[in-house]
N, C-alpha and C positions, 0 to 999 in steps of 0.2 A: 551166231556162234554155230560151227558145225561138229561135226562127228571127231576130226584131227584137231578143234581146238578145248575140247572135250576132254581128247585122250593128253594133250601137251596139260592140261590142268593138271588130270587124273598124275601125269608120270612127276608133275614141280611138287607135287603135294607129298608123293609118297617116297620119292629121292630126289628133294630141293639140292641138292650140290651134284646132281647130275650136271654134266657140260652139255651146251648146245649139240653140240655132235650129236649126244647118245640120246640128247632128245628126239633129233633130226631121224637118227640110225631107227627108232621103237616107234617113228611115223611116218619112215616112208618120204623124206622130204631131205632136201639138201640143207644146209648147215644155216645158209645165210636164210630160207625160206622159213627156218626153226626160227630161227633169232626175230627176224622179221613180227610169226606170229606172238612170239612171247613180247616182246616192245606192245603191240598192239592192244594184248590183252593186260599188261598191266597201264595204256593209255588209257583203256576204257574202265580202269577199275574192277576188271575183274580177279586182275590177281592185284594183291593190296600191298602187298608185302615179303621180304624173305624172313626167315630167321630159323633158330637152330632152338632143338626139345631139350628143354632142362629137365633131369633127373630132378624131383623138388628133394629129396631125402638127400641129395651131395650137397643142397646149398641152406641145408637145414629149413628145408617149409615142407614137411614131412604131412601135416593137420591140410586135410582136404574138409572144406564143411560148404552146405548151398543153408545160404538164408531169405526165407519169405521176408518181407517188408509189406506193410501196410500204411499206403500214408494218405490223414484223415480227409483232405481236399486239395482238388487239385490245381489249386496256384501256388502247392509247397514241391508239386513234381520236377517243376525244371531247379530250384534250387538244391533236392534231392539228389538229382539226377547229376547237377555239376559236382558236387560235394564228394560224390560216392565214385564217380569217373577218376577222381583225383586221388584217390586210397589206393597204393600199390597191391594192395593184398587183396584186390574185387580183381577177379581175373577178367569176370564178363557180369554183365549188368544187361537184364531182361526185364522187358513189362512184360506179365503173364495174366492171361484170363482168370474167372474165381475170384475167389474172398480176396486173395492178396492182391497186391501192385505192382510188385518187384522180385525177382529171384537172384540171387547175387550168390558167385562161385570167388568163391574164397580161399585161398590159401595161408597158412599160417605159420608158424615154427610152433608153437605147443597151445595147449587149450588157455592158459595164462594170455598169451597174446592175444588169442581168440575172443578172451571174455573182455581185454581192455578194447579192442577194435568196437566189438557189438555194443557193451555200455556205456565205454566214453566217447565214440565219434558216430557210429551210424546211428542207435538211439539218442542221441544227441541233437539229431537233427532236427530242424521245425518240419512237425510234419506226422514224425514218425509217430503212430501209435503202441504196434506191437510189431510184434518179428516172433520168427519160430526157425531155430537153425539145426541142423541134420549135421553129424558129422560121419564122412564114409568111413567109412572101418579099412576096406582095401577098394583098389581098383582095376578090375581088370582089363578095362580097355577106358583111356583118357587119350581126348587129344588126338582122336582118326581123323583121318581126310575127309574131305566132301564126297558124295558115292555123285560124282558128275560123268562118272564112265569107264569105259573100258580103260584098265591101266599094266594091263601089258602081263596080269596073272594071273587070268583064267576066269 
């Protein structure tokens, strides 16, 4: 991966409905030579995906919370792991170093749903011992791009 396929990350990332052009136009490169690297890099798995930022307060999942998981051995990890993959409302699902085993980014419509997710399905799980869940208050920055490089603003 070099320095222009860096910057075509940095510009999909931060104006994904950019067209090929004005990809091509902020790197210097003809239109077909744009298209070309972007095929490529989502060949290789670097770019995984498109899609478009939900407002979570318009589609009412307004309850931001991250929850530790603790689970007692580990031949209950990969059933954990498929269980919790499958909850619309785990945005992302991490093994973290420390006391715990899991960090899970959660979204929810109110604290009510909140408490039925955490005590009836993920402590529910074989496995789980304890959990400790944070809920954010605001957020000021969710959901930035990857700092993979120069993206055309300084």
């Amino acid at each position: 991966m070099d320095d222009i396929d860096r910057k075509i990350i940095g510009l999909a990332q931060v104006f994904g409905r950019a067209t090929n052009a004005e990809i091509a136009g902020a790197c210097g490169l003809s239109v077909s030579a744009a298209n070309e690297r972007l095929k490529r890099l989502q060949e290789r798995g670097v770019i995984t995906g498109w899609s478009a930022r939900i407002d979570p307060d318009a589609v009412d999942l307004g309850l931001l919370a991250f929850m530790f998981v603790e689970i007692d051995r580990t031949e209950h990890n990969e059933r954990f792991l498929a269980a919790a993959a499958l909850m619309p409302e785990v945005l992302e699902l991490h093994h973290v170093t420390g006391e715990w085993s899991y960090l899970l980014k959660i979204r929810a419509r109110d604290t009510k749903a909140l408490e039925a997710l955490i005590t009836g399905r993920v402590k529910a799980l074989p496995g789980v011992v304890r959990s400790i869940t944070h809920i954010a208050l605001s957020s000021t920055k969710d959901n930035g791009p990857l700092p993979v490089g120069a993206t055309g603003d300084g």
